[in-house]
Backbone atoms as SQL, in Angstrom:
CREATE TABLE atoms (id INTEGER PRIMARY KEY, chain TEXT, resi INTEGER, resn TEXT, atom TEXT, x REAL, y REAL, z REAL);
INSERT INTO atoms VALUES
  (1, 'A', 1, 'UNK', 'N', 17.350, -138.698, 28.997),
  (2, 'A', 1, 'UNK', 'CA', 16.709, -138.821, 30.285),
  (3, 'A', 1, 'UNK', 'C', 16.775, -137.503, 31.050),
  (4, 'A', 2, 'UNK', 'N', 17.725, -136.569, 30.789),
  (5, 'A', 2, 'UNK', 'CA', 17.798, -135.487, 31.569),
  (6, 'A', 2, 'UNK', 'C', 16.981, -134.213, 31.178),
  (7, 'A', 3, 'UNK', 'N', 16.970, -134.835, 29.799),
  (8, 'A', 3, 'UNK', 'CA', 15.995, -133.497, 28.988),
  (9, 'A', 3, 'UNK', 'C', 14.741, -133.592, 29.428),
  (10, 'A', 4, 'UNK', 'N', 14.541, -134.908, 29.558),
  (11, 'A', 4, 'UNK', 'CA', 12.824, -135.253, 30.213),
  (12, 'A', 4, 'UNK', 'C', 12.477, -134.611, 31.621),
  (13, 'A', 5, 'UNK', 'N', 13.953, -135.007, 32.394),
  (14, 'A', 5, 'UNK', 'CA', 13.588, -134.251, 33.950),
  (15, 'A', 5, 'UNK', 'C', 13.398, -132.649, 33.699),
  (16, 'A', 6, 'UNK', 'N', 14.681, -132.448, 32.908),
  (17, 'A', 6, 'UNK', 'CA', 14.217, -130.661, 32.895),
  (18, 'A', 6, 'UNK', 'C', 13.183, -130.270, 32.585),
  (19, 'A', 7, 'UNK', 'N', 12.763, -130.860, 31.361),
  (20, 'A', 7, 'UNK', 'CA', 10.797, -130.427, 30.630),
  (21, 'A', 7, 'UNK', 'C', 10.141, -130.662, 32.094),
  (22, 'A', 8, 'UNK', 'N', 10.236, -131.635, 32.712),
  (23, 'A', 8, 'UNK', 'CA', 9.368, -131.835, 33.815),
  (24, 'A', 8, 'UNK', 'C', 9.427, -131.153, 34.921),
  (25, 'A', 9, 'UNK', 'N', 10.714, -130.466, 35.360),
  (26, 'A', 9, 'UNK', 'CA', 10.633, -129.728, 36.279),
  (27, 'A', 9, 'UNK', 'C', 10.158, -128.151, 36.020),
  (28, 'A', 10, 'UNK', 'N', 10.906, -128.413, 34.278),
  (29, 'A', 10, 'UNK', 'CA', 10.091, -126.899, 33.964),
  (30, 'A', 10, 'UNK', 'C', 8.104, -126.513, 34.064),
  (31, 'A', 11, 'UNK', 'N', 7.595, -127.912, 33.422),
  (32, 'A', 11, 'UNK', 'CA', 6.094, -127.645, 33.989),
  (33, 'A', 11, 'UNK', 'C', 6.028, -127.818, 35.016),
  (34, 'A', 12, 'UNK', 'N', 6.127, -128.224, 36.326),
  (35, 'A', 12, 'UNK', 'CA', 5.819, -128.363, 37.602),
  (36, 'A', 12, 'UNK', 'C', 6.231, -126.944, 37.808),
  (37, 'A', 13, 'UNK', 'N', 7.250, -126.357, 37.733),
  (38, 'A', 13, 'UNK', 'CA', 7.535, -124.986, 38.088),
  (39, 'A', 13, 'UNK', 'C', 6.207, -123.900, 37.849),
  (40, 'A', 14, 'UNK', 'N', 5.993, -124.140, 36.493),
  (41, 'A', 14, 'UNK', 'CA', 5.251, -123.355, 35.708),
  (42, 'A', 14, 'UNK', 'C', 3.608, -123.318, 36.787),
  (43, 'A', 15, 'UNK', 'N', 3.351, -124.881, 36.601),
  (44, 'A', 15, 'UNK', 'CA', 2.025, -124.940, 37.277),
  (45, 'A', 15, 'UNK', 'C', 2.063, -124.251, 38.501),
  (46, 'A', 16, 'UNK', 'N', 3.121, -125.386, 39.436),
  (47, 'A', 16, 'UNK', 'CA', 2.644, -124.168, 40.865),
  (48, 'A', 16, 'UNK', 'C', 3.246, -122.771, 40.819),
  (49, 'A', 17, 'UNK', 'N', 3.971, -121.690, 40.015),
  (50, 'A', 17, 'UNK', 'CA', 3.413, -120.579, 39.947),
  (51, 'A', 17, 'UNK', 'C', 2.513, -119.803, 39.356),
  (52, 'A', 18, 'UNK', 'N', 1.876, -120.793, 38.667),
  (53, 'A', 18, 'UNK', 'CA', -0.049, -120.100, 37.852),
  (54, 'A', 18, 'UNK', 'C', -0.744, -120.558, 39.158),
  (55, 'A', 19, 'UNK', 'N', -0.778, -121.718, 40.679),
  (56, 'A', 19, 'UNK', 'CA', -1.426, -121.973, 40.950),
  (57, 'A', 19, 'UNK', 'C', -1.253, -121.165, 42.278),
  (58, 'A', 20, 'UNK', 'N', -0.139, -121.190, 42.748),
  (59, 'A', 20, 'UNK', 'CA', -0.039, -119.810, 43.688),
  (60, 'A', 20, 'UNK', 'C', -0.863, -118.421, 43.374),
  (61, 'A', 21, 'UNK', 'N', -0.217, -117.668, 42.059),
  (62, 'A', 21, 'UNK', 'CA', -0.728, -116.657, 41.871),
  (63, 'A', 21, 'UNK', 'C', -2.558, -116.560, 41.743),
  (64, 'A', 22, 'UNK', 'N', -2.837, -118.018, 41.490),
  (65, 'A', 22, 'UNK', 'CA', -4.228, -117.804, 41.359),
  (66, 'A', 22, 'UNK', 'C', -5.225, -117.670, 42.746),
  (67, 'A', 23, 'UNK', 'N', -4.356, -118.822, 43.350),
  (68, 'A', 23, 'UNK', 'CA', -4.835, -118.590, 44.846),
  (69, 'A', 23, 'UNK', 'C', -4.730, -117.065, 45.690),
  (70, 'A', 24, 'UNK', 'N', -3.187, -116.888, 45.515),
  (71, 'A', 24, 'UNK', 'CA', -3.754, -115.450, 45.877),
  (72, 'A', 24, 'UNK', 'C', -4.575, -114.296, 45.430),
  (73, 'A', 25, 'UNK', 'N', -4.890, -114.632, 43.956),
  (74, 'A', 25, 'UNK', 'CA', -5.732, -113.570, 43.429),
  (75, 'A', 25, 'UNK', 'C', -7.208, -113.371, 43.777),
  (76, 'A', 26, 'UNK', 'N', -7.455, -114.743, 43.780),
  (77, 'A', 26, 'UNK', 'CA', -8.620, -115.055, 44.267),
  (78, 'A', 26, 'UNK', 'C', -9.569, -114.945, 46.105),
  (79, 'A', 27, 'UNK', 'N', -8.181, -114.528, 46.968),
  (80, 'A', 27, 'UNK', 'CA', -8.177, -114.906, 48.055),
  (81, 'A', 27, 'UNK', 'C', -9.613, -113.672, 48.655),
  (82, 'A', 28, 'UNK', 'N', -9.162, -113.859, 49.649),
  (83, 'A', 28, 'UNK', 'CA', -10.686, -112.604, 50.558),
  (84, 'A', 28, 'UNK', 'C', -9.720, -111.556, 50.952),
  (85, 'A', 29, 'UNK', 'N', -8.702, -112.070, 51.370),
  (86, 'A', 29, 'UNK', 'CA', -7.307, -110.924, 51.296),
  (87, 'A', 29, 'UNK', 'C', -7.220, -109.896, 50.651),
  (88, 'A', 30, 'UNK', 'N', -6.799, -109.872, 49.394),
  (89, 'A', 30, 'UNK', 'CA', -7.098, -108.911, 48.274),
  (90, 'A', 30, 'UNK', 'C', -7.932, -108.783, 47.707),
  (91, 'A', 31, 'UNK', 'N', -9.061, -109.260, 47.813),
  (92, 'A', 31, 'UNK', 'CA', -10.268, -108.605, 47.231),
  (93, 'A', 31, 'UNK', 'C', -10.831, -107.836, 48.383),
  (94, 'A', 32, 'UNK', 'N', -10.547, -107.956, 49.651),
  (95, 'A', 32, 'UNK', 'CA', -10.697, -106.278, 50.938),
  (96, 'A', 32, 'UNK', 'C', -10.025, -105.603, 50.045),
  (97, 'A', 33, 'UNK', 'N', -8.395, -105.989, 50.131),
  (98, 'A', 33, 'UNK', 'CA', -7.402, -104.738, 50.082),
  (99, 'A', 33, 'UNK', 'C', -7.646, -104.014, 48.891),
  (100, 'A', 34, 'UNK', 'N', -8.317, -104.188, 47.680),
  (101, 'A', 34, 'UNK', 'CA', -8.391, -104.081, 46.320),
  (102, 'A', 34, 'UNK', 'C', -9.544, -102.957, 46.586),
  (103, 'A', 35, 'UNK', 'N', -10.686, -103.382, 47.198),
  (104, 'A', 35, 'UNK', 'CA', -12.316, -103.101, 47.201),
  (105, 'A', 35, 'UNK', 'C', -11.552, -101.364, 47.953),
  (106, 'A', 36, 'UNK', 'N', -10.160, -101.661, 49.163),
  (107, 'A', 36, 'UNK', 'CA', -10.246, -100.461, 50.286),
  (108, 'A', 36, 'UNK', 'C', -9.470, -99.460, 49.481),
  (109, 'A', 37, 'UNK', 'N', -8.675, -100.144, 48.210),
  (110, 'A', 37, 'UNK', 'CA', -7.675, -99.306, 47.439),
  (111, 'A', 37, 'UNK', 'C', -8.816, -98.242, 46.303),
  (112, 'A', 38, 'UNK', 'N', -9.789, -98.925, 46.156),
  (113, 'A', 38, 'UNK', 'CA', -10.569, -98.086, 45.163),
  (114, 'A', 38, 'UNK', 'C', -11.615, -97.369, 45.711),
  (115, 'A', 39, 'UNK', 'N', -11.732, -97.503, 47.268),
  (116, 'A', 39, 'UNK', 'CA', -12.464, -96.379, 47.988),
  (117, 'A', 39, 'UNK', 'C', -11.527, -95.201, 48.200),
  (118, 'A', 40, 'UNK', 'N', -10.285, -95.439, 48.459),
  (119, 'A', 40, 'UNK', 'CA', -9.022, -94.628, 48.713),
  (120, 'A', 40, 'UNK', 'C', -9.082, -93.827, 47.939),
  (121, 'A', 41, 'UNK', 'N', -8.984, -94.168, 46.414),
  (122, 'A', 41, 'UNK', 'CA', -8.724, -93.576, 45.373),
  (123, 'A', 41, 'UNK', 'C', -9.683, -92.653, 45.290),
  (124, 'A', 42, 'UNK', 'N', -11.274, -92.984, 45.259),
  (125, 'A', 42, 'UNK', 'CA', -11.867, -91.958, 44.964),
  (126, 'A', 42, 'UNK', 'C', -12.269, -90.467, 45.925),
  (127, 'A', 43, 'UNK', 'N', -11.688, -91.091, 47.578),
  (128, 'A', 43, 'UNK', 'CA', -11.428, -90.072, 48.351),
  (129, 'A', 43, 'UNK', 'C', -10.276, -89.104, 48.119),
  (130, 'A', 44, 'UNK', 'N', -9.570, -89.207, 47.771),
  (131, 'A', 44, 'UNK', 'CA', -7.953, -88.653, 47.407),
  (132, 'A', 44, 'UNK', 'C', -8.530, -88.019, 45.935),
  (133, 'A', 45, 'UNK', 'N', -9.195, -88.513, 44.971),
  (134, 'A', 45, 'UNK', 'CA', -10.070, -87.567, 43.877),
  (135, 'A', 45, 'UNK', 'C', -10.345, -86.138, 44.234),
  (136, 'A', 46, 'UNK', 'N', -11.294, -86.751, 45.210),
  (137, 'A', 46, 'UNK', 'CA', -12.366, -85.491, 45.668),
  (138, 'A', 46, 'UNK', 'C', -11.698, -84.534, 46.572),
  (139, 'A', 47, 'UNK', 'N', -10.476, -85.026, 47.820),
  (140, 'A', 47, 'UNK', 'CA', -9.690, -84.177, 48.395),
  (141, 'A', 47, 'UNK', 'C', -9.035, -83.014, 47.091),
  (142, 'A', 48, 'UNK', 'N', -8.344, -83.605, 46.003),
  (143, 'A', 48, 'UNK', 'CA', -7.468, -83.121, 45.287),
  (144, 'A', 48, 'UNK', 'C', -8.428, -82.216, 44.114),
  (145, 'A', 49, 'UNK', 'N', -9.462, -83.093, 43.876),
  (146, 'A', 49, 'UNK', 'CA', -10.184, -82.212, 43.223),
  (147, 'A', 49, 'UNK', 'C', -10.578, -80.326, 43.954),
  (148, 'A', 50, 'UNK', 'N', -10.684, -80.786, 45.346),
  (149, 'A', 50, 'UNK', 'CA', -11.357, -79.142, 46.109),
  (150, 'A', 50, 'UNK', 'C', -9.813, -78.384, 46.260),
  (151, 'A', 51, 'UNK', 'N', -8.735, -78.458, 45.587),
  (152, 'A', 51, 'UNK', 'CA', -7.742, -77.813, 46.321),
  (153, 'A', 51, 'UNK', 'C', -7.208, -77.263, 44.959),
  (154, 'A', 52, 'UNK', 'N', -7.615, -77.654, 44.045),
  (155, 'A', 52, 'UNK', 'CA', -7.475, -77.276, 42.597),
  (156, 'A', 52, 'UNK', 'C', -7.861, -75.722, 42.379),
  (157, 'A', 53, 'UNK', 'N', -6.904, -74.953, 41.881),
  (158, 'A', 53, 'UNK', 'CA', -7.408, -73.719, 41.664),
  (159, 'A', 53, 'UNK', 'C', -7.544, -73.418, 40.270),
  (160, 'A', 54, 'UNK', 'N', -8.992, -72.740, 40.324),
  (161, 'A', 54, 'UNK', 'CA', -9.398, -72.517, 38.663),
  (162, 'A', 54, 'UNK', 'C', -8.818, -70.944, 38.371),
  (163, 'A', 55, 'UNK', 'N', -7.837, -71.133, 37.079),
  (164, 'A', 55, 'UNK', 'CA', -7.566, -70.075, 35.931),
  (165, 'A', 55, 'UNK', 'C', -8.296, -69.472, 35.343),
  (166, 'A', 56, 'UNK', 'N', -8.754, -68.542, 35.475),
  (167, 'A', 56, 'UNK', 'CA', -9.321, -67.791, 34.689),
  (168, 'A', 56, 'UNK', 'C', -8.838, -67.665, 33.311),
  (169, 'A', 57, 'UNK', 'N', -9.807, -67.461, 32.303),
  (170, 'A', 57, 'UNK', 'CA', -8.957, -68.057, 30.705),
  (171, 'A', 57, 'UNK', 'C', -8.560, -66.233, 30.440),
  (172, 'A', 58, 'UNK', 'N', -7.362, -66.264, 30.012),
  (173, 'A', 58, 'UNK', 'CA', -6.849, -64.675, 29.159),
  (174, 'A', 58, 'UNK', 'C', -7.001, -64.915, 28.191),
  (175, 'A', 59, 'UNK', 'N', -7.628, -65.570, 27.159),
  (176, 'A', 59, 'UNK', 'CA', -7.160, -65.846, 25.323),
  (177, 'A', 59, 'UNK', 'C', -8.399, -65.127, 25.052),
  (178, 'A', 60, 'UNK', 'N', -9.332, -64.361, 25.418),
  (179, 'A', 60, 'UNK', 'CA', -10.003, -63.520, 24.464),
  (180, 'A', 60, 'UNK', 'C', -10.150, -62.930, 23.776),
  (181, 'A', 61, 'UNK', 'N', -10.394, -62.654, 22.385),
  (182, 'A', 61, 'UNK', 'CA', -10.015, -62.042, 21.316),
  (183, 'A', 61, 'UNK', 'C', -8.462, -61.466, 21.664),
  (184, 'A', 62, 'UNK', 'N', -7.948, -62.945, 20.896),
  (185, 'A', 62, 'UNK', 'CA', -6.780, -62.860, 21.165),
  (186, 'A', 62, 'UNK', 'C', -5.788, -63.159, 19.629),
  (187, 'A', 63, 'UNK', 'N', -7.078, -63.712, 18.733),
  (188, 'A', 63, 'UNK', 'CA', -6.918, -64.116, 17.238),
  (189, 'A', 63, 'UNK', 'C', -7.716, -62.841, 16.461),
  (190, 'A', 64, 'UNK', 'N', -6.281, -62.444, 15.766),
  (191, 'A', 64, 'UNK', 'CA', -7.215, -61.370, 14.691),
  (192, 'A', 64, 'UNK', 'C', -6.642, -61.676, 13.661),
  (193, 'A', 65, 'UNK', 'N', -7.988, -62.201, 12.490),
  (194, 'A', 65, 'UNK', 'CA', -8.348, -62.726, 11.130),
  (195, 'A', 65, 'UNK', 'C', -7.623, -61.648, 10.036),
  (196, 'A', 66, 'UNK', 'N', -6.954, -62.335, 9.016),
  (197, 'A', 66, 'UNK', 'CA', -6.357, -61.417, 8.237),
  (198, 'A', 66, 'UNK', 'C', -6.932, -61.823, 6.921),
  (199, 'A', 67, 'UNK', 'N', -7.932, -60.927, 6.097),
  (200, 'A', 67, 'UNK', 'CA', -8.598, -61.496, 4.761),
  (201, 'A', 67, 'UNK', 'C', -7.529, -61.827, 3.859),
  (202, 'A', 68, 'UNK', 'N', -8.144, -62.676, 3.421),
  (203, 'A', 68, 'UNK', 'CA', -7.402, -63.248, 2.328),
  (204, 'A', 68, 'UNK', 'C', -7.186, -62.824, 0.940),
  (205, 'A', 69, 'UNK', 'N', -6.064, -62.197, 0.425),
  (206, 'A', 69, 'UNK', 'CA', -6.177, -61.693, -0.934),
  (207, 'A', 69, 'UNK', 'C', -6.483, -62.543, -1.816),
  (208, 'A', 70, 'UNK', 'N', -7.293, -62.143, -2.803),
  (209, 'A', 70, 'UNK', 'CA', -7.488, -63.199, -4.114),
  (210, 'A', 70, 'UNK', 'C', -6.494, -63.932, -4.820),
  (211, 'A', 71, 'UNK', 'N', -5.921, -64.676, -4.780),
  (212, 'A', 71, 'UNK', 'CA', -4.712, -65.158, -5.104),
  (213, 'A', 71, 'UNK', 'C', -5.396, -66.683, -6.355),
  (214, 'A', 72, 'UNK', 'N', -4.520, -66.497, -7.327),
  (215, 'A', 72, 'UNK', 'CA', -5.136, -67.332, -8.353),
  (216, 'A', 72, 'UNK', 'C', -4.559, -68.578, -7.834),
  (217, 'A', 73, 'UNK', 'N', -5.474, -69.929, -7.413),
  (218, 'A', 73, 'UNK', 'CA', -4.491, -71.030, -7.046),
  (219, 'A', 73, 'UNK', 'C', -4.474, -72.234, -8.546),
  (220, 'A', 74, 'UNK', 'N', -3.297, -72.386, -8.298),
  (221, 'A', 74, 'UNK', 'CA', -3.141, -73.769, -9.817),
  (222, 'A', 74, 'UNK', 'C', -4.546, -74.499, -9.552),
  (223, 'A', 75, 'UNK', 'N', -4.722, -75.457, -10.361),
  (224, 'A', 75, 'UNK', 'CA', -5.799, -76.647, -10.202),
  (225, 'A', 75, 'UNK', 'C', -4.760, -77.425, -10.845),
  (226, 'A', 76, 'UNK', 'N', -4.831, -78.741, -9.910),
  (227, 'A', 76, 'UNK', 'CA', -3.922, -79.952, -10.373),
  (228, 'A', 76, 'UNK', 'C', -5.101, -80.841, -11.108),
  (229, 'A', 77, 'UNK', 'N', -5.241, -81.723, -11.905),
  (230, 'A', 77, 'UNK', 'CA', -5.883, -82.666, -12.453),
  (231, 'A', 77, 'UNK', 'C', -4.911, -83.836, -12.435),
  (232, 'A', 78, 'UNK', 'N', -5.489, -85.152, -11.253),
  (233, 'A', 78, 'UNK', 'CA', -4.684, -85.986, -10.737),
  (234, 'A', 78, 'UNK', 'C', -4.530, -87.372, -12.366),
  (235, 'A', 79, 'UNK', 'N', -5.296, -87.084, -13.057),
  (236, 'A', 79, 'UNK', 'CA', -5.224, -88.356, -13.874),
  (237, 'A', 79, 'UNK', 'C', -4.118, -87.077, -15.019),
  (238, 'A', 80, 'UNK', 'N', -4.075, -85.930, -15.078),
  (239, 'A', 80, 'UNK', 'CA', -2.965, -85.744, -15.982),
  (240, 'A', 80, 'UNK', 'C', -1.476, -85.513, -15.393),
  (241, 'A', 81, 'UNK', 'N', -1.416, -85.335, -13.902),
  (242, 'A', 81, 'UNK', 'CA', -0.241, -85.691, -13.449),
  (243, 'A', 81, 'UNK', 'C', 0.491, -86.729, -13.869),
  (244, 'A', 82, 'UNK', 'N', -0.272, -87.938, -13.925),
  (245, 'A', 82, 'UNK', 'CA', -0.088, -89.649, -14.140),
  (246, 'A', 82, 'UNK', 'C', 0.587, -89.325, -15.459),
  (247, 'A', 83, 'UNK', 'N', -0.313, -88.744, -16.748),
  (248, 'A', 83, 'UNK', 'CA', 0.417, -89.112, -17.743),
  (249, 'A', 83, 'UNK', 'C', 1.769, -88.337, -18.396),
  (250, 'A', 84, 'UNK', 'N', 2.037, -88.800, -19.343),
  (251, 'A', 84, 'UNK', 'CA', 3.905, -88.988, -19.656),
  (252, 'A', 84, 'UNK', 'C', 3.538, -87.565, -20.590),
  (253, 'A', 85, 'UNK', 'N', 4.654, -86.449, -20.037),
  (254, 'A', 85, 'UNK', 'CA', 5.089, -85.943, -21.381),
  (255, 'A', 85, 'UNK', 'C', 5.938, -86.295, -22.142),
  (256, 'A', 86, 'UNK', 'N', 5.123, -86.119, -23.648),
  (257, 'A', 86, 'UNK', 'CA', 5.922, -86.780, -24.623),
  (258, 'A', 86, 'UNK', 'C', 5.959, -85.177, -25.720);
């Protein structure tokens, strides 16, 4: 009998906090505060974007290529790796 009350108080718990959280999600409340948070955001973008100072790049010929000597490379052949020396 007690296991039954606990299961039962455990879903009643459960429900009214899916049914709270839904109500508030849903409310006119936060969907202002939500709508005023993502106007915010993209003002605070554009502030932060103009205060940004651009680097000029130094890496210009900054890589110098060294030819490659002819160097004989092995050739592996993957199906005679596989087989057994005997």
């Amino acid at each position: 009998m007690a296991k039954e009350i606990k299961y039962l108080s455990f879903i009643i718990i459960i429900i009214i906090f899916i049914f709270l959280i839904g109500r508030y999600y849903f409310s006119d409340d936060n969907k202002k505060n939500s709508f005023r948070s993502f106007n915010n955001i993209d003002t605070k973008i554009s502030n932060y974007a103009k205060k940004i100072e651009v680097i000029e790049s130094d890496t210009k010929n900054i890589i110098e290529y060294v030819e490659q000597t002819n160097q004989k490379k092995k050739k592996y052949n993957f199906w005679k790796l596989l087989d057994f020396n005997e």
